[in-house]
KOLKE-785512 format. One record per residue (C-alpha): residue in three letters; x, y, z. Coordinates in steps of 0.1 Angstrom, whole numbers, padded with zeros to 4 digits, always signed. Layout:
# KOLKE-785512
ALAXYZ;...
//
This chain:
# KOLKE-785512
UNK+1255+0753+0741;UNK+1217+0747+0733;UNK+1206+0767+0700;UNK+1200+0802+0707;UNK+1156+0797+0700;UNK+1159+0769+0729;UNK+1176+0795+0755;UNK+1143+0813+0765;UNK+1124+0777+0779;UNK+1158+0770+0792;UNK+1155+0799+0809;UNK+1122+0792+0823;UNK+1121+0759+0834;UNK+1154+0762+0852;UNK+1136+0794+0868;UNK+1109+0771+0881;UNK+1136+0747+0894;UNK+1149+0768+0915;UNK+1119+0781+0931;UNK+1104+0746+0937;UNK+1137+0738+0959;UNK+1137+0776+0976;UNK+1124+0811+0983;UNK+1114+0828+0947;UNK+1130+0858+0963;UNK+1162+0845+0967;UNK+1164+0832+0934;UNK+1188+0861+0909;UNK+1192+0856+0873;UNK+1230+0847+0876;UNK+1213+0814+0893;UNK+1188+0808+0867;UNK+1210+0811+0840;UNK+1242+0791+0858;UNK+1209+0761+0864;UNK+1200+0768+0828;UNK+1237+0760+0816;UNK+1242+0792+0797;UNK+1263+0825+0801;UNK+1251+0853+0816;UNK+1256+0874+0782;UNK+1230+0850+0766;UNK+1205+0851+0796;UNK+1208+0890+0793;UNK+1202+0889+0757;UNK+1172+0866+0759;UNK+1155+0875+0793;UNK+1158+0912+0809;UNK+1143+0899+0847;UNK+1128+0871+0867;UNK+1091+0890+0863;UNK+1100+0888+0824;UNK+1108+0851+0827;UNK+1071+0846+0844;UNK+1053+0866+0816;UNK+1067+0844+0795;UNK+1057+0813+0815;UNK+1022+0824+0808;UNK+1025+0827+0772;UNK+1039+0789+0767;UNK+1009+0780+0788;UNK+0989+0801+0769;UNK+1004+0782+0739;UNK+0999+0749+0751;UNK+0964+0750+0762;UNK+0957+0766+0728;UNK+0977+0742+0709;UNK+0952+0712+0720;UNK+0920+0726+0711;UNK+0901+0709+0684;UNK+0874+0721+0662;UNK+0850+0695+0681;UNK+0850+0713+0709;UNK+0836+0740+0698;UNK+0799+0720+0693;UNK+0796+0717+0730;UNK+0784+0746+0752;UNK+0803+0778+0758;UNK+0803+0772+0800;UNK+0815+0736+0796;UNK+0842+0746+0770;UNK+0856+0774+0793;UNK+0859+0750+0821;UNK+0878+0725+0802;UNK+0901+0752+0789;UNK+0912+0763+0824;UNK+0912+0730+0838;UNK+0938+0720+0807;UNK+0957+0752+0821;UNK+0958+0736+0856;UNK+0968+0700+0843;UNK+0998+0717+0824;UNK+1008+0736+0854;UNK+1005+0706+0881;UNK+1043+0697+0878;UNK+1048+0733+0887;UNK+1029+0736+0920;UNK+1058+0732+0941;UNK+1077+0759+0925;UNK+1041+0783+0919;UNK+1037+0782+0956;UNK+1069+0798+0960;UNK+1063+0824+0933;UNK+1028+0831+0954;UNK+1043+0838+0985;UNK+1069+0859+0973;UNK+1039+0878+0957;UNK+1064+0872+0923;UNK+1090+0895+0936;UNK+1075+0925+0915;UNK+1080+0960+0916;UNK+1050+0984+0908;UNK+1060+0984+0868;UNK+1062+0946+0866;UNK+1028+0940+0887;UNK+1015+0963+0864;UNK+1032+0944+0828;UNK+1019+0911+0849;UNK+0983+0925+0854;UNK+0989+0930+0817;UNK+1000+0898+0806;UNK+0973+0877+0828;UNK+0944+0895+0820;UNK+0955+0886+0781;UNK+0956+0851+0791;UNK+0922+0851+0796;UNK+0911+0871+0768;UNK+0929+0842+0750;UNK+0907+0813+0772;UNK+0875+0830+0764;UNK+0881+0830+0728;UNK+0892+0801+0727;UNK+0858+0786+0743;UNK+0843+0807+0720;UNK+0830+0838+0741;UNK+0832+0880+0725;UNK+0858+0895+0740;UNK+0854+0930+0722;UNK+0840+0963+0733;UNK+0834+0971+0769;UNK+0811+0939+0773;UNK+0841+0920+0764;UNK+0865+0937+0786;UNK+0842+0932+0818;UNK+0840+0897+0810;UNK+0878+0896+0806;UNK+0883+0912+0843;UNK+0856+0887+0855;UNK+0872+0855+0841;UNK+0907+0868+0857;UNK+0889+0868+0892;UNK+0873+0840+0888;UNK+0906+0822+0882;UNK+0921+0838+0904;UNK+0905+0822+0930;UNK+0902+0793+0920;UNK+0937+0793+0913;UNK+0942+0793+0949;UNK+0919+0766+0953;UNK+0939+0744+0932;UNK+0971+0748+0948;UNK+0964+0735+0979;UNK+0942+0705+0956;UNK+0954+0674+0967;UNK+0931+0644+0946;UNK+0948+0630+0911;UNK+0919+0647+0890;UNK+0912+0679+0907;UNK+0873+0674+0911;UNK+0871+0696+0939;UNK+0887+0723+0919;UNK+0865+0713+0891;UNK+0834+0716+0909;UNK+0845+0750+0926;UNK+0853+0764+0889;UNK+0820+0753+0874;UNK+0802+0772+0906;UNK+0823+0803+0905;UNK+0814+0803+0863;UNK+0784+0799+0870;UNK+0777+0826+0891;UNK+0795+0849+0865;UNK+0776+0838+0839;UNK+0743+0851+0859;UNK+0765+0880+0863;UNK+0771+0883+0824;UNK+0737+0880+0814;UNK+0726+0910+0837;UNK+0751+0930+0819;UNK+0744+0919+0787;UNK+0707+0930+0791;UNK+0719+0965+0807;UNK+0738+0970+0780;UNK+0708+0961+0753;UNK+0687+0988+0772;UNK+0714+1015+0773;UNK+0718+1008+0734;UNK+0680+1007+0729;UNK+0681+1041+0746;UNK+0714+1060+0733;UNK+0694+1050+0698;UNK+0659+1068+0708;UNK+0683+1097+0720;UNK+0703+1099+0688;UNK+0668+1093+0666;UNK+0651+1127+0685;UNK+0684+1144+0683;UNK+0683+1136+0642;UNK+0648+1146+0641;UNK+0651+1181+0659;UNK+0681+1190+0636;UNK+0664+1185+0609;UNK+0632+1207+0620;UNK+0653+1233+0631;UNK+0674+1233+0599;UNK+0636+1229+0583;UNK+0622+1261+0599;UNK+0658+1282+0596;UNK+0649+1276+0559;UNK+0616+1287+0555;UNK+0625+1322+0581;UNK+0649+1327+0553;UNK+0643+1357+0531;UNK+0644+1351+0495;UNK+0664+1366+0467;UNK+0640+1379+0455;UNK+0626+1397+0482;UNK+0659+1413+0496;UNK+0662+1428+0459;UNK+0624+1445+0463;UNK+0641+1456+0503;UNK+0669+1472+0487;UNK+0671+1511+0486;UNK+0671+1531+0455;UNK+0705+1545+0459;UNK+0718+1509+0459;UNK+0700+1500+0429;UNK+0713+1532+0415;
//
């Protein structure tokens, strides 16, 4: 029996086995873990379903890509960087195709919750690629670019699977085009959002300025000590 840390990528690649050599859908977790060579107990302890094993597919590609950056790369420009980060995601997934065109066309065999959790999981991936080609992911900016990179790849995802050449140019070039165009994209919301902060802080220097007046006036309409003494009735002052 494999130590108990090795299970989980046991797990996995005996998952994407399986769906190379049939229909993802047909595939149940007794078979993954009977290809995997360990009991059932130990597949249910380290894997609670086959959309669990996929999110964590991501993750160790996630990993990988991440484990081969090098500070260098971060001298060269921010769209070249992204494009070699997903193309390094595509070269570590190209002994998988077989078994990802299966997963595809079984839409991943998700129910509502794990589409959502797998929503989830991708568009962290890609918060994950921007950083790492050196892109701001926070804030609402950062979020839209997040949801643009996971269309992007989406689609060009596609395009890879059916990518026949030994280098993947064709995919290359469609990546660089589709960036491209989101990068055009990105700048038009980057300026929008410049004017709608230039503007929320002329709003929020008026609103400063007309509190101030009115606490300035409420002030000076305020009648003195003094005064509401002279005001006061001689029976009171008695």
């Amino acid at each position: 029996m494999p130590p108990k840390k090795d299970i989980p990528n046991l797990l996995i690649d005996a998952a994407l086995k399986l769906a190379a050599e049939r229909d993802w859908h047909d595939v149940t977790m007794i078979d993954i873990a009977n290809e995997a060579g360990v009991t059932v107990a130990d597949c249910y302890d380290h894997c609670s379903s086959k959309a669990d094993l996929l999110r964590r597919f991501v993750k160790r590609v996630d990993r990988e890509v991440l484990a081969d950056l090098e500070s260098e790369d971060f001298n060269e420009p921010g769209h070249d960087r992204l494009i070699a980060v997903i193309m390094a995601r595509f070269d570590i997934l190209a002994d998988h195709r077989r078994a990802l065109r299966s997963i595809i066309n079984a839409g991943g065999d998700l129910g509502p919750a794990d589409g959502l959790r797998a929503i989830k999981t991708h568009f962290g991936a890609m918060r994950w690629m921007l950083e790492a080609a050196g892109f701001q992911t926070s804030g609402l900016h950062g979020s839209m670019r997040v949801a643009g990179l996971t269309a992007v790849y989406a689609k060009t995802f596609k395009h890879w699977l059916d990518d026949d050449t030994s280098d993947f140019a064709p995919t290359m070039a469609y990546l660089d085009r589709e960036l491209s165009k989101a990068a055009g994209w990105d700048r038009r919301v980057e300026k929008g959002f410049g004017k709608a902060s230039s503007i929320c802080g002329k709003i929020t220097k008026r609103c400063r300025n007309f509190s101030w007046k009115k606490s300035a006036n409420a002030g000076e309409n305020t009648p003195s000590d003094s005064t509401s003494d002279q005001g006061a009735s001689p029976a009171a002052n008695g």
